[in-house]
C-alpha positions in Angstrom: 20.2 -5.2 3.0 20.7 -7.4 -0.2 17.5 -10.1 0.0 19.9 -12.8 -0.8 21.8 -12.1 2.4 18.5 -11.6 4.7 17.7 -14.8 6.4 14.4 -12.7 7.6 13.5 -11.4 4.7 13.6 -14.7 2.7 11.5 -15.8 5.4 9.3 -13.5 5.4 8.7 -13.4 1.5 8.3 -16.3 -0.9 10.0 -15.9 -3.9 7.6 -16.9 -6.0 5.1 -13.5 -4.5 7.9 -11.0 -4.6 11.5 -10.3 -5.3 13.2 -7.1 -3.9 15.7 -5.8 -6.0 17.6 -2.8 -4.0 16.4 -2.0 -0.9 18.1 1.5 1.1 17.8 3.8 3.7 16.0 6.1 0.7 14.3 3.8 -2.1 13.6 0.4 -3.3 12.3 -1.7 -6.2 9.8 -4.1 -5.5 8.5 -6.5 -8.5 5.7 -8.8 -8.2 6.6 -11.8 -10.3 3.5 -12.3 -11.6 3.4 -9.0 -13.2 0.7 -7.6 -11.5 2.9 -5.0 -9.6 6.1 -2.6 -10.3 6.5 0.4 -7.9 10.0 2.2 -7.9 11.7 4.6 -6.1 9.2 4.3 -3.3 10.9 6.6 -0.1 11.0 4.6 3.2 13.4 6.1 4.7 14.5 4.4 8.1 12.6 1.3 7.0 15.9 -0.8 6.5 17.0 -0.4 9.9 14.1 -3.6 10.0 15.2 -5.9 7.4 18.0 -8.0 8.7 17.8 -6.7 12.1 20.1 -8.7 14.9 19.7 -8.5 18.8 23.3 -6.3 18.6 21.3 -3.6 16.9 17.9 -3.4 18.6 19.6 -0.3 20.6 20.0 1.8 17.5 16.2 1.6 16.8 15.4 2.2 20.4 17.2 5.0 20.8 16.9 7.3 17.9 16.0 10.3 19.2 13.1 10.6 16.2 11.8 7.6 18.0 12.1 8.0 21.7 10.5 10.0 23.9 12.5 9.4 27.2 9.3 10.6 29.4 7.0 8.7 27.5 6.1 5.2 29.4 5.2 3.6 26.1 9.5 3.6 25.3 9.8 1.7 28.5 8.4 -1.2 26.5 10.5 -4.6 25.3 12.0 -4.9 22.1 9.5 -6.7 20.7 6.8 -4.2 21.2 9.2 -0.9 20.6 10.2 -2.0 17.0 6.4 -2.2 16.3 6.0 1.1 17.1 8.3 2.0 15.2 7.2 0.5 12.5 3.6 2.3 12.8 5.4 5.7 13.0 7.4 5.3 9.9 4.5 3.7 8.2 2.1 6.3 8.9 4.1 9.3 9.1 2.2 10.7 6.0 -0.7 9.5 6.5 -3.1 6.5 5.6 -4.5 5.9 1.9 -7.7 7.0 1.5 -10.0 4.1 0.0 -12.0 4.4 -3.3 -14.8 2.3 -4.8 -13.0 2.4 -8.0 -10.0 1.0 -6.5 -12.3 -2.3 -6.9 -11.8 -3.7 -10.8 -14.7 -4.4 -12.9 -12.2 -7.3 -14.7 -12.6 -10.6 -12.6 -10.4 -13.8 -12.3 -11.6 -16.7 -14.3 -13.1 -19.2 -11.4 -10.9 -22.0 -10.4 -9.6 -24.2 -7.6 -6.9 -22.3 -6.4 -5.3 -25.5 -5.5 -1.8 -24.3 -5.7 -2.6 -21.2 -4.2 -4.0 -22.2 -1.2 -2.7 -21.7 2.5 -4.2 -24.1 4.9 -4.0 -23.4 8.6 -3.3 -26.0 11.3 -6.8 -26.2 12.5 -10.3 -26.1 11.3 -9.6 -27.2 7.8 -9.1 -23.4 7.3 -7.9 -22.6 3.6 -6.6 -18.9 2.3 -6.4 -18.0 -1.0 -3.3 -16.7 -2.0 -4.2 -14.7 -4.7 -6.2 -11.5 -5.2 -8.2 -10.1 -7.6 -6.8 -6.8 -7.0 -4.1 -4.6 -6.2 -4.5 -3.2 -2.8 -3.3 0.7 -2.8 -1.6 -0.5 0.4 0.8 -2.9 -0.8 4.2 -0.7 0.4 2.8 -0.8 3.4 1.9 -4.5 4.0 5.7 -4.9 2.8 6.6 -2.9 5.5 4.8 -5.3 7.9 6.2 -8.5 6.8 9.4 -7.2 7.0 8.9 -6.4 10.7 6.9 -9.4 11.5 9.7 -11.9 10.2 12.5 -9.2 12.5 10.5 -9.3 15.3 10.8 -13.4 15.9 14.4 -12.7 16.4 13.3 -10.9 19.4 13.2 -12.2 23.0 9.3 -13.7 24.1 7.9 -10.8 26.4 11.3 -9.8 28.5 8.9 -7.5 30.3 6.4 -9.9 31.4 7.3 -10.9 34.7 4.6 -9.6 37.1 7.6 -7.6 39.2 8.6 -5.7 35.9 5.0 -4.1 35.0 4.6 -0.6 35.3 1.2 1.1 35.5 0.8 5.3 34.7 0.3 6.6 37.5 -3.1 8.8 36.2 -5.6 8.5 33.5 -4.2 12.3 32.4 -0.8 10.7 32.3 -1.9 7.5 29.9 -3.7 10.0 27.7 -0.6 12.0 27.3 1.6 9.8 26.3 -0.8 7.8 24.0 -1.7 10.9 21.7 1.9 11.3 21.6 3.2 7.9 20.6 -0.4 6.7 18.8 -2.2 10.1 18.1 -1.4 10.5 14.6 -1.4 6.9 13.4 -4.6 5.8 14.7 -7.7 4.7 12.9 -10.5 6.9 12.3 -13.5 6.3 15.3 -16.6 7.7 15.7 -18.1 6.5 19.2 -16.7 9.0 22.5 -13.9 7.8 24.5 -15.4 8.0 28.0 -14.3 6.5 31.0 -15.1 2.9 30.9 -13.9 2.0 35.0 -17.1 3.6 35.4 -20.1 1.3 36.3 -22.4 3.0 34.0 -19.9 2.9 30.8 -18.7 -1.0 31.6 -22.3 -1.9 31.5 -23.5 0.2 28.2 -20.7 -1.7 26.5 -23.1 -4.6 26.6 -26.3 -2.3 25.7 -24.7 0.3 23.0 -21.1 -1.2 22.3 -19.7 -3.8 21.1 -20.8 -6.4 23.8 -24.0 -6.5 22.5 -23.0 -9.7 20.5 -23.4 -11.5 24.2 -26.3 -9.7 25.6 -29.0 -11.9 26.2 -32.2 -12.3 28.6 -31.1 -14.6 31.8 -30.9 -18.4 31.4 -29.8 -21.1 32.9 -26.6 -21.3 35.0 -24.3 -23.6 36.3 -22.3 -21.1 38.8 -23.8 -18.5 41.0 -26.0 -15.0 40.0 -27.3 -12.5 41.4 -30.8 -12.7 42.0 -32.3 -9.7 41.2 -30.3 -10.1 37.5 -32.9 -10.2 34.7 -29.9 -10.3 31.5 -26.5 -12.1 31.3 -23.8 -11.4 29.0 -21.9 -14.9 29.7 -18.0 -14.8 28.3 -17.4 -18.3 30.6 -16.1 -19.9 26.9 -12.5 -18.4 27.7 -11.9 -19.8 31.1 -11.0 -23.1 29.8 -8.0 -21.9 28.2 -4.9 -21.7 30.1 -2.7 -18.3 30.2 0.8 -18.6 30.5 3.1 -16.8 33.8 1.5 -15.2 36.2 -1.6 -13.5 33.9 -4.8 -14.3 35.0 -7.0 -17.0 33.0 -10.0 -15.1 30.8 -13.4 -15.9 31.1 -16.6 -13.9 32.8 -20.0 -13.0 33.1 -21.7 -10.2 33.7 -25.4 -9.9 35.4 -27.6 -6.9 35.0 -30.8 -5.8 36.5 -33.7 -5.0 34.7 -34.2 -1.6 33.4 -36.2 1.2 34.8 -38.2 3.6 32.9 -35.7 6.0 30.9 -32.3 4.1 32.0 -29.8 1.4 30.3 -29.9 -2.0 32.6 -27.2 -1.7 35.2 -24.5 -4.4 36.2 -25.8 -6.5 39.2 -22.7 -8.8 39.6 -20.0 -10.2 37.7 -18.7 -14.0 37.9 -15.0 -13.7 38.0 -14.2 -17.5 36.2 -10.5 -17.8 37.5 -11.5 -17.5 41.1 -15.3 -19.3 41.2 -16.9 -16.2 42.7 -19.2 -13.7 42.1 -18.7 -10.1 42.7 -21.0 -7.8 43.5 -20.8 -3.5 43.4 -20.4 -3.4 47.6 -17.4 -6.6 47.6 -13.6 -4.6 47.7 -12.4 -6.1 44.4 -15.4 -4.6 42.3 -13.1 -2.9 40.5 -11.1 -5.4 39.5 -13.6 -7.7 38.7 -15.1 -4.9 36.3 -11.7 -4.8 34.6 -11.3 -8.7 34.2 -15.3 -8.3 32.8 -13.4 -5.6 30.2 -10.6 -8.0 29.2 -12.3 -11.5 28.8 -14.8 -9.1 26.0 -11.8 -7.8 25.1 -10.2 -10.9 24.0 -13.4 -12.3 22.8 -14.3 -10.2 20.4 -11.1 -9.7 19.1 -10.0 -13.6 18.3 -13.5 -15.3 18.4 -15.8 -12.4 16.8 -13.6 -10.8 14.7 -10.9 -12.4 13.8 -12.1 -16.4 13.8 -16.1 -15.4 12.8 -15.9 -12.6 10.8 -12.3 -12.8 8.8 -11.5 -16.1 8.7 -15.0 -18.0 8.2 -17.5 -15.7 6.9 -15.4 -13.1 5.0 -13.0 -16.3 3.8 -16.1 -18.4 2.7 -17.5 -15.5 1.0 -14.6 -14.8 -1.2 -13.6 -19.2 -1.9 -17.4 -19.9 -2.7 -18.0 -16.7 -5.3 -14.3 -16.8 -7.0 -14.4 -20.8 -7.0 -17.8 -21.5 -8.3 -18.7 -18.3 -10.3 -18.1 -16.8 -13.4 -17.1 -13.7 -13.8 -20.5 -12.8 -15.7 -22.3 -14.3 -13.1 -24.2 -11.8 -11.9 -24.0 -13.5 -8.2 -20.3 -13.2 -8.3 -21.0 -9.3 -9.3 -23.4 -8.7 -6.6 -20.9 -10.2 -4.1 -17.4 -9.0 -5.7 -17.4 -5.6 -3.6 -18.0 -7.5 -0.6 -15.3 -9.8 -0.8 -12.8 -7.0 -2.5 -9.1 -7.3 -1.1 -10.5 -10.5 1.1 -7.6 -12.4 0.0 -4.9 -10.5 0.3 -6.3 -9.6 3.7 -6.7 -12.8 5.0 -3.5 -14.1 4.1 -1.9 -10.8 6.0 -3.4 -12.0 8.6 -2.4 -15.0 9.3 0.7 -14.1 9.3 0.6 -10.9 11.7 -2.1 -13.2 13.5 -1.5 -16.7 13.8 2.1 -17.8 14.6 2.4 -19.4 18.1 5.1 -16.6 19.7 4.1 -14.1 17.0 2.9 -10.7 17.5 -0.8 -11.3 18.1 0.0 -14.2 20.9 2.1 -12.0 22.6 -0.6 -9.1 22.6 -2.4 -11.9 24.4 -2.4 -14.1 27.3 -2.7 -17.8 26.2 0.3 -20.2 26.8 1.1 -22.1 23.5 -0.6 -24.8 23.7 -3.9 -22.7 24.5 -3.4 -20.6 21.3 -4.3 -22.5 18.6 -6.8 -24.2 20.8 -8.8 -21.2 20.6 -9.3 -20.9 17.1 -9.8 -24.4 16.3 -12.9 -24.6 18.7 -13.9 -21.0 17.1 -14.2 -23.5 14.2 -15.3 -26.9 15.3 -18.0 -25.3 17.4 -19.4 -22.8 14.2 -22.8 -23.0 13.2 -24.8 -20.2 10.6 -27.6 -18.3 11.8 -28.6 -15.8 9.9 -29.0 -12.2 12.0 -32.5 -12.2 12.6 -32.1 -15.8 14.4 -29.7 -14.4 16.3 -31.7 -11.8 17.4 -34.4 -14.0 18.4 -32.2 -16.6 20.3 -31.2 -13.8 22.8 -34.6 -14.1 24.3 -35.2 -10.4 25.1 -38.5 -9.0 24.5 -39.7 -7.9 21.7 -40.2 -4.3 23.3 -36.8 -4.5 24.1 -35.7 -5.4 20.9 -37.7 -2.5 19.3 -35.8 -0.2 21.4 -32.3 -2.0 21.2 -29.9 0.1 19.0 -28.1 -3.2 18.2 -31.4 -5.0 16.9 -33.0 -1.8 15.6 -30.1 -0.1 13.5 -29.0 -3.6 12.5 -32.5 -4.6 11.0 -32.7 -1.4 9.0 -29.4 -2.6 7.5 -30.2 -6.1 7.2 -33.6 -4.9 5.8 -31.9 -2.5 2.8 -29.5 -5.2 1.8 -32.4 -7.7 1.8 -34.7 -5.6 -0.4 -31.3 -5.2 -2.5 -30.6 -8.4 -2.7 -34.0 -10.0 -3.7 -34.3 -7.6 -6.1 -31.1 -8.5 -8.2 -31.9 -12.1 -7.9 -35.4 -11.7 -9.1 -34.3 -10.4 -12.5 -32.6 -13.2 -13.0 -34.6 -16.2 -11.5 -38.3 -16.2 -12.1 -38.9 -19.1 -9.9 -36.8 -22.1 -6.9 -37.0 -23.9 -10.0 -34.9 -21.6 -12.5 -32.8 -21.2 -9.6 -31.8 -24.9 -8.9 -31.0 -25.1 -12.5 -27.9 -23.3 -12.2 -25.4 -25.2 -11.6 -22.7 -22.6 -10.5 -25.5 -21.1 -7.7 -26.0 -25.3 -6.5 -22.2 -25.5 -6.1 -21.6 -21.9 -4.7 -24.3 -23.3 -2.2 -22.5 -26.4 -1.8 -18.9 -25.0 -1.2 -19.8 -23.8 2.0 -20.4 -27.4 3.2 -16.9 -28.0 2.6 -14.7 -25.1 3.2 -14.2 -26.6 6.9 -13.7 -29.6 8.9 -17.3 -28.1 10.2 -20.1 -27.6 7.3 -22.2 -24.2 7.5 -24.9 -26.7 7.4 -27.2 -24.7 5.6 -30.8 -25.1 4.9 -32.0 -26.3 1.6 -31.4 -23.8 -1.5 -33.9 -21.6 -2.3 -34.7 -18.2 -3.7 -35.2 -17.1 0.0 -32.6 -19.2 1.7 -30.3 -17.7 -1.0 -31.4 -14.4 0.1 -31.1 -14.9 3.2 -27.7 -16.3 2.6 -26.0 -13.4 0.6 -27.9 -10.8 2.7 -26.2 -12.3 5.8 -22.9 -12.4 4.3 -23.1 -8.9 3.7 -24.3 -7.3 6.7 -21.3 -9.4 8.3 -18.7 -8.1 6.2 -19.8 -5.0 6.8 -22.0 -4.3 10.1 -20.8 -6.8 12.1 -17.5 -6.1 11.1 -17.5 -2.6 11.8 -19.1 -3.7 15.8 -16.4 -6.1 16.5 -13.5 -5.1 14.5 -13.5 -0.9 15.0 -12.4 -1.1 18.2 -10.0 2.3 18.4 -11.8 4.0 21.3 -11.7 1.0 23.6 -7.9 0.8 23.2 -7.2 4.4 23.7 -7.6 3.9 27.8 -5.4 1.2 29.8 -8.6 0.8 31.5 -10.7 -0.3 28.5 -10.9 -3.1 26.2 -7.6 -5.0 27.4 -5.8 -8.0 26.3 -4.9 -9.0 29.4 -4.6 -8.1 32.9 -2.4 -9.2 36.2 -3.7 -10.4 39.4 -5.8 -7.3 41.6 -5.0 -5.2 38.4 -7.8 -2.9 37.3 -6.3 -1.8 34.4 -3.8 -2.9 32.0 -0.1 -2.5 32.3 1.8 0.0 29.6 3.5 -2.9 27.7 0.1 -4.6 27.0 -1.8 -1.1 26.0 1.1 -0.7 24.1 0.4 -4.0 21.9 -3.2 -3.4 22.2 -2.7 0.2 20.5 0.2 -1.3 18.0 -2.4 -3.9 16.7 -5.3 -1.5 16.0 -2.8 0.8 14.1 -1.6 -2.3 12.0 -5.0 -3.4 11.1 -6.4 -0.1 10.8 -6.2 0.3 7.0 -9.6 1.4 5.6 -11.5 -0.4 3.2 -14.1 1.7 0.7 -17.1 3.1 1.9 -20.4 1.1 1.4 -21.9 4.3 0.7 -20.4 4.6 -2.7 -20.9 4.8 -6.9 -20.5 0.3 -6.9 -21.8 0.6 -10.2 -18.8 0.1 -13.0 -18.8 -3.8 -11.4 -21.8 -4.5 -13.2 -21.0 -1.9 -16.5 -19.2 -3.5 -19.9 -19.9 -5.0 -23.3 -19.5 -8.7 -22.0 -22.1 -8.5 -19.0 -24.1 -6.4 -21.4 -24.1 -9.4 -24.2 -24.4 -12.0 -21.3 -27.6 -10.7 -19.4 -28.9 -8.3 -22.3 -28.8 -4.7 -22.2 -32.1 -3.8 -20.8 -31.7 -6.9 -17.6 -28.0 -4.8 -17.7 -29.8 -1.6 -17.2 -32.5 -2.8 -14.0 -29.2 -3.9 -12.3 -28.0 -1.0 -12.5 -31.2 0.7 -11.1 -30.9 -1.4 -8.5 -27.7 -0.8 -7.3 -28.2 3.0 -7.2 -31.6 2.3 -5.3 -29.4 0.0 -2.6 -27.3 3.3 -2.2 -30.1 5.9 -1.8 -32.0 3.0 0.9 -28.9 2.9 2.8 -28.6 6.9 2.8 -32.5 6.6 3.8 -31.3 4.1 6.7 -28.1 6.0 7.2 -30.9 9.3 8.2 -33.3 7.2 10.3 -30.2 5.9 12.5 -28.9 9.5 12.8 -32.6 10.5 14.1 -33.0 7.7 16.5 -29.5 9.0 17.9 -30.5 12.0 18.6 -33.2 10.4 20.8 -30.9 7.7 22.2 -28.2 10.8 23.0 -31.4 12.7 24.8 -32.7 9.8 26.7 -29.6 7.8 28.0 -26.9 9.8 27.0 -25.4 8.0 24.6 -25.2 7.4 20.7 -25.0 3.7 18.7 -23.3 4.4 15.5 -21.5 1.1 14.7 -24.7 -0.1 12.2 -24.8 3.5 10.6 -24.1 2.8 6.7 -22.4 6.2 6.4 -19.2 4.4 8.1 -19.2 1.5 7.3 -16.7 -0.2 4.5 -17.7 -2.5 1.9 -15.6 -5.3 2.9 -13.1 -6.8 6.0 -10.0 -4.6 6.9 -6.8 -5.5 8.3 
């Protein structure tokens, strides 16, 4: 398809970013105009049947017989969701890139602006940068996905939504089936066990040893019903005041757990179902169901407000605008914080436009009507506030035995605490005193950007050594810890009866069209970033950091970046111990905070 005859391509790419000189059933050229990239001959065969793609041919991609497996419930999808697919298979037929440290290059961008580079979104005061500092190894492949996201609007809205059109497997053995088949290969890597979360038991440990931990808190107050006996909440009410489009049912819930016993995880007590004003305890007939809308209101939370609005799109976006706007590139902040923030950019602008449209792919995936959409993220953003981890931590109001022995504040500390001790230690060479540190006028307005990066300031305490600490070491952990708890999310998707975007009235698990999306959106975003645990050290080698900070002060950063690596391996062993305990006590592992997987910055 010649680009000057592809309405969906033009739309798709601006001209100024790329220009695509042949593209065929068996090669292309693609040219970045700024120089920065020239990859020929690159075989994506099949790939073209996307490009200018027109209602008349959606048939030919449905049925090639490559594609379709006609026993297979996931081809019984809608167009829409089916040219996804395919667009994962060819993708990752060969496999995903494995990430390097080195991939991240020691030659900065000169700090500036980026006031013609900038992408602001319609809410928040949200800004993207436009322009990375690297390359990513993926770039074929996030070509790909333009290419399909622009086809895909010419698609009909959800022609399978209506309630009467769902269809359900009929097994859990069934789903499995045809899921390895259609998914298997071209899944993410995940290191948690799929179990069966319908179960009582597995829907509450997702609050005690999975990624609901981010809302488990001691019981307080309440303006709807709870169980009595309930000693913790995990309250996800936020969502209910969003309204969901058809027939699907409106998010929001909370769950209620009683207090532990001796050698056992806190067990659910009763859930409060938002949509219908009731509470639901284990012996009501709709326990079930009210388990599953519990999975699908965390579902959707962690996915849009967590990990998408928190994670990507303030902290990992405020990260990357404060160091590459206010830092030079011998500025040994903007060194400590460049692996963090590595690919950010071109990350974050993929996102928004797999993630953001009103009637694009991600709004479809889930259940909010139009106006509700954008609604969501801009009160993600109006209602943002920074609090480092250990305040978090503290505002749950749990014990501090139960602290002690919660994987999600014990792991995470560990973390918290190497990057800390890293952290301070780098800083120290550098400012002997508050005094020193105030005198640099690129830390004051690094500080300072985050005050204005949104409609809503960070409103951050006053700059310090230690706030500044605090600061970087909780930009960090995000980046990386949190991201990995909120974002890695493959073994909840793997089951229509686990993490769900959405769910039907008296459902209890989600219907094949919506696993479908669910699966088709971890696939997407499932490109890895490098490991934490890795050699970092060539960002801070060369003859111009060596002639700004002097060889020796060179030398002691060094030091101190290998030190950060053997602490985290030191961390990584102490988690891997307290597993084996966890595993022998309650039967289960927490390995989202362990630095042996975690990447060194946000993925998509």
């Amino acid at each position: 398809a010649d680009a000057d005859e592809s309405t969906g391509l033009r739309a798709a790419l601006s001209a100024a970013q790329i220009t695509v000189n042949c593209f065929s059933a068996s090669s292309f050229v693609l040219e970045h105009t700024h120089g920065a990239l020239s990859l020929a001959s690159q075989d994506l065969t099949g790939l073209d049947l996307l490009v200018d793609i027109e209602s008349s041919e959606v048939d030919e991609i449905l049925h090639n017989p490559h594609f379709k497996s006609r026993n297979n419930l996931l081809y019984t999808t809608n167009a829409n969701t089916q040219l996804f697919m395919r667009l994962v298979q060819l993708m990752f037929a060969r496999g995903k890139p494995i990430p390097s440290s080195e991939q991240a290059s020691n030659i900065l961008l000169p700090k500036q602006d980026f006031s013609n580079d900038t992408y602001y979104a319609p809410f928040g005061g949200l800004k993207f940068i436009m322009i990375d500092e690297d390359v990513p190894p993926q770039t074929v492949v996030n070509f790909g996905k333009m290419i399909a996201i622009t086809a895909a609007q010419l698609l009909p809205f959800e022609t399978t939504e209506a309630k009467e059109q769902l269809t359900y497997w009929p097994s859990r053995a069934a789903a499995a089936a045809d899921i390895d088949e259609g998914f298997g290969p071209y899944m993410p890597p995940y290191f948690r066990e799929q179990e069966d979360f319908a179960t009582d038991d597995a829907t509450a440990a997702l609050f005690t040893f999975g990624a609901g931990c981010i809302y488990f808190k001691a019981m307080g107050a309440s303006t709807h019903s709870k169980s009595p006996s309930s000693a913790y909440e995990a309250n996800i009410d936020f969502l209910s005041k969003y309204q969901t489009r058809g027939h699907w049912l409106r998010y929001g819930a909370t769950a209620y757990f009683e207090k532990e016993v001796p050698g056992a995880l806190p067990q659910l007590s009763g859930i409060w179902l938002c949509y219908c004003n009731k509470l639901i305890h284990k012996e009501d007939a709709r326990w079930e169901h009210a388990k599953a809308h519990l999975r699908t209101s965390l579902g959707c939370a962690l996915t849009l407000k967590n990990h998408l609005g928190q994670v990507h799109w303030i902290i990992a976006n405020g990260l990357g605008l404060a160091a590459r706007t206010e830092l030079g590139v011998e500025h040994v902040l903007r060194r400590l914080l460049k692996q963090f923030y590595y690919c950010t950019a071109e990350i974050n602008a993929a996102s928004k436009q797999v993630l953001l449209p009103v009637n694009g792919f991600a709004h479809r995936i889930f259940a909010f009507s139009e106006e509700s959409w954008p609604q969501v993220f801009a009160d993600v953003f109006a209602e943002w506030t920074w609090k480092p981890f250990p305040q978090i931590l503290t505002e749950t109001g749990l014990s501090d035995e139960f602290l002690a022995d919660w994987p999600y504040a014990a792991d995470g500390m560990r973390v918290y605490n190497c990057m800390q001790t890293y952290v301070k230690g780098v800083l120290t060479l550098f400012y002997s005193s508050d005094a020193a540190l105030l005198a640099d006028e690129e830390v004051v307005g690094f500080w300072a950007n985050f005050e204005t990066q949104l409609d809503t300031p960070w409103r951050l305490p006053a700059l310090s050594m230690e706030s500044l600490v605090s600061l970087v070491t909780d930009l960090m952990f995000h980046v990386t810890a949190s991201h990995e708890l909120v974002g890695s999310l493959v073994e909840y998707v793997l089951t229509p009866e686990g993490l769900m975007s959405k769910l039907a009235p008296d459902a209890t698990q989600a219907d094949v069209q919506s696993t479908a999306q669910s699966l088709i959106l971890i696939a997407l975003t499932g490109l890895q970033k490098p490991p934490l645990l890795a050699d970092w050290t060539h960002i801070f080698k060369g003859a111009q950091l060596q002639k700004c900070w002097g060889s020796q002060r060179q030398q002691n950063v060094i030091d101190l970046v290998r030190k950060f690596q053997v602490d985290l391996r030191e961390c990584a062993e102490q988690i891997d111990q307290l597993n084996e305990t966890r595993s022998f006590k309650y039967g289960r592992k927490f390995v989202a905070f362990n630095p042996r997987i975690l990447e060194t910055s946000v993925s998509l």
